[in-house]
C-alpha positions as CSV (number, residue, x, y, z in Angstrom):
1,X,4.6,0.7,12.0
2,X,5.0,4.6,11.2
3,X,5.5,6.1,8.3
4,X,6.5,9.8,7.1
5,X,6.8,10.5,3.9
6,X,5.6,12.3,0.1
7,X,2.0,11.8,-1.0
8,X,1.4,9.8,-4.4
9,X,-2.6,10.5,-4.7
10,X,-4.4,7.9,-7.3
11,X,-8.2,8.3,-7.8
12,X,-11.4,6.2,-7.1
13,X,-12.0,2.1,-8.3
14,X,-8.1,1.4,-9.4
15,X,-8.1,-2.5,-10.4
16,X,-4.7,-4.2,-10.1
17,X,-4.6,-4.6,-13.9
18,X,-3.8,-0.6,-13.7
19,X,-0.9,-0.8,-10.9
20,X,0.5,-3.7,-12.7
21,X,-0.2,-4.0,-16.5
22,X,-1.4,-7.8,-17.8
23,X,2.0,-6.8,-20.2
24,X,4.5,-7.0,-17.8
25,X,3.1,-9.5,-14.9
26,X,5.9,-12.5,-16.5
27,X,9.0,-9.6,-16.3
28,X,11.4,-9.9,-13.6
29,X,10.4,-7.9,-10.9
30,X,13.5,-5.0,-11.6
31,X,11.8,-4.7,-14.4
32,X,8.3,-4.5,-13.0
33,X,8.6,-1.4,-11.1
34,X,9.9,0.7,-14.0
35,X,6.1,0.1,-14.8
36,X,4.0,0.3,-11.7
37,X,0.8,2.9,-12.0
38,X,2.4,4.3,-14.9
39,X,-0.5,5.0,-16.9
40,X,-1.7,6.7,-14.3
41,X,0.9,9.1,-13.5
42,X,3.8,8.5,-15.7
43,X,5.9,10.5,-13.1
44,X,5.2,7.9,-10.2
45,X,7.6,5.0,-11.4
46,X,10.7,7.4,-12.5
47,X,10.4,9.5,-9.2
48,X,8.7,7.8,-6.3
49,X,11.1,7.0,-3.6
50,X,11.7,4.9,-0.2
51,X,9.0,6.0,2.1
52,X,6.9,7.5,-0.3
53,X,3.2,6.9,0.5
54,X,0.1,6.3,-1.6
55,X,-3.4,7.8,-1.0
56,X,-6.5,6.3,-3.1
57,X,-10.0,6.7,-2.6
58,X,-12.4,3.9,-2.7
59,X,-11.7,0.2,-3.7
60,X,-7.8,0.4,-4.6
61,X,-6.9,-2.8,-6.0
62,X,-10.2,-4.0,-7.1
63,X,-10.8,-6.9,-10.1
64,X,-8.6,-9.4,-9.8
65,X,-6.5,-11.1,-7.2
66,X,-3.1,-10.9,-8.5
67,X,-0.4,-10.7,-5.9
68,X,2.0,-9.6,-8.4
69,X,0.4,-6.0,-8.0
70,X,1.2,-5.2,-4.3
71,X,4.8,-7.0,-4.4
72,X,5.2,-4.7,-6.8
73,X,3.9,-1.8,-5.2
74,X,5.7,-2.6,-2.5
75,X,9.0,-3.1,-4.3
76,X,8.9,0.6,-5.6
77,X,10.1,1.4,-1.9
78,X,7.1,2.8,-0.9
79,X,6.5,2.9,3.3
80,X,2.6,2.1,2.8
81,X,-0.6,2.7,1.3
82,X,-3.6,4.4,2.5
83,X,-7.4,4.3,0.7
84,X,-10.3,5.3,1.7
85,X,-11.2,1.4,0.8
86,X,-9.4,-1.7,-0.3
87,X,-10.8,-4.6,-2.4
88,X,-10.7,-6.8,0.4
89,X,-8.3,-9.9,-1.5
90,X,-5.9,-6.5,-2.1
91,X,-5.8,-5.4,1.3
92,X,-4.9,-9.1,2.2
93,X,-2.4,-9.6,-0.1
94,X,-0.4,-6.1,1.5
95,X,-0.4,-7.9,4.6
96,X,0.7,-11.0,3.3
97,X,3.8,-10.2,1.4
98,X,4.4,-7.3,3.6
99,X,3.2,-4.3,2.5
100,X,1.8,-1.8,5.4
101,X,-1.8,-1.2,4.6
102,X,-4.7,1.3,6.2
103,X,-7.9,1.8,5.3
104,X,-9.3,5.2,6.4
105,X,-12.8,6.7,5.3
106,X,-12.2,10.2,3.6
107,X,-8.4,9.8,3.6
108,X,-8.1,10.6,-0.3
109,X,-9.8,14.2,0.8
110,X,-7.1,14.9,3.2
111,X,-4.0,14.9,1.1
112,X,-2.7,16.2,-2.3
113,X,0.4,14.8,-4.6
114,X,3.4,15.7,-2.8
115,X,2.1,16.6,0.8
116,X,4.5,15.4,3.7
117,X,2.1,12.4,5.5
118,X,2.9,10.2,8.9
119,X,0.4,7.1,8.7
120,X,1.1,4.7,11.9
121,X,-0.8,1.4,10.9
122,X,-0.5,0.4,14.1
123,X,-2.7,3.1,15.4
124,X,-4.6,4.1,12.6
125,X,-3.4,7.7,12.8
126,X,-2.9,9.8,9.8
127,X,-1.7,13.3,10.0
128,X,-0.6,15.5,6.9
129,X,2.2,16.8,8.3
130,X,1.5,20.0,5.5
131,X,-2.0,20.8,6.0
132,X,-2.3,19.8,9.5
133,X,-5.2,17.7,8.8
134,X,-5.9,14.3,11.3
135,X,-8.1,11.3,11.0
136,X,-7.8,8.3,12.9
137,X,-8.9,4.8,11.5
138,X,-9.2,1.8,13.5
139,X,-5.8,0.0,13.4
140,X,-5.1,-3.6,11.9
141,X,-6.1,-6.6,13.7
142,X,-3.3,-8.1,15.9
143,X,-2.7,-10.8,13.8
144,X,-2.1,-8.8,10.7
145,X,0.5,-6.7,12.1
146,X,2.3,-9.3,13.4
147,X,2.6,-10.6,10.0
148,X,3.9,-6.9,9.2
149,X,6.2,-7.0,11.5
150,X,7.3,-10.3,10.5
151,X,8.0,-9.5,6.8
152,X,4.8,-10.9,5.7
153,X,3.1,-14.6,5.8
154,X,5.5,-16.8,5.1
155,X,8.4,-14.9,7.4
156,X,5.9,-15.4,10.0
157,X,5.1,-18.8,9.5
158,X,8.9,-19.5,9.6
159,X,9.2,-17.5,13.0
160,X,6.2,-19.8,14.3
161,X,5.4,-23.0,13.1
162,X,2.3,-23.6,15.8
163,X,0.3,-21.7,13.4
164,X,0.7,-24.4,10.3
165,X,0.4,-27.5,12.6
């Protein structure tokens, strides 16, 4: 549950309709990511790369439920995503199909685009490996990172069928 990569920063109050546009939700998923945050940064889809990690500010993912947004935010390669909050059906939906997650007050103050960052979820350590900056968050519930470490919900619910009885 650690990560170490480059810093993609995003801003304050991003709704899902901007990480995945309403335009392309119905496109196969290949197609998808040639998309994700674009109007954002343009740059983000052609060059992000495995273990790449996002920083937002506050309420990343907010306005609609969609899990086609963090499947495809997740598909881009990227090792996780920190914010300094989550919508909370968002920061659900990472766990559920995958997608390490951490929610750390003030992160999106401690990094810049293209700072080297190590994020352990299962700690709730940041460091930016650049700066030298630390904060520590309080770590995912058990039962969330066993669903990480699964592949998500329904990988875990294969592994143990006690908890769908």
């Amino acid at each position: 549950m650690r990560f170490t990569g480059r810093c993609w920063k995003f801003g304050d109050n991003i709704p899902t309709d901007r990480l995945v546009k309403s335009e392309h939700v119905f496109e196969p998923m290949a197609e998808i990511v040639k998309h994700v945050l674009e109007d954002l940064n343009p740059e983000f889809p052609k060059r992000v790369r495995p273990g790449d990690i996002v920083v937002a500010g506050r309420h990343f993912g907010q306005s609609s439920g969609r899990a086609i947004a963090t499947k495809a935010l997740k598909a881009t390669g990227i090792g996780c995503v920190v914010a300094d909050t989550f919508a909370r059906t968002f920061h659900r939906n990472c766990f559920e199909i995958g997608l390490p997650a951490l929610a750390l007050d003030g992160v999106s103050t401690l990094a810049s685009d293209g700072d080297e960052l190590t994020v352990d979820i299962a700690t709730g350590e940041f460091r930016n490996e650049t700066t030298g900056a630390t904060r520590t968050a309080e770590p995912a519930d058990p039962f969330l990172l066993e669903m990480l470490e699964a592949g998500g919900l329904i990988k875990l619910a294969a592994q143990r069928s006690e908890l769908f009885a």
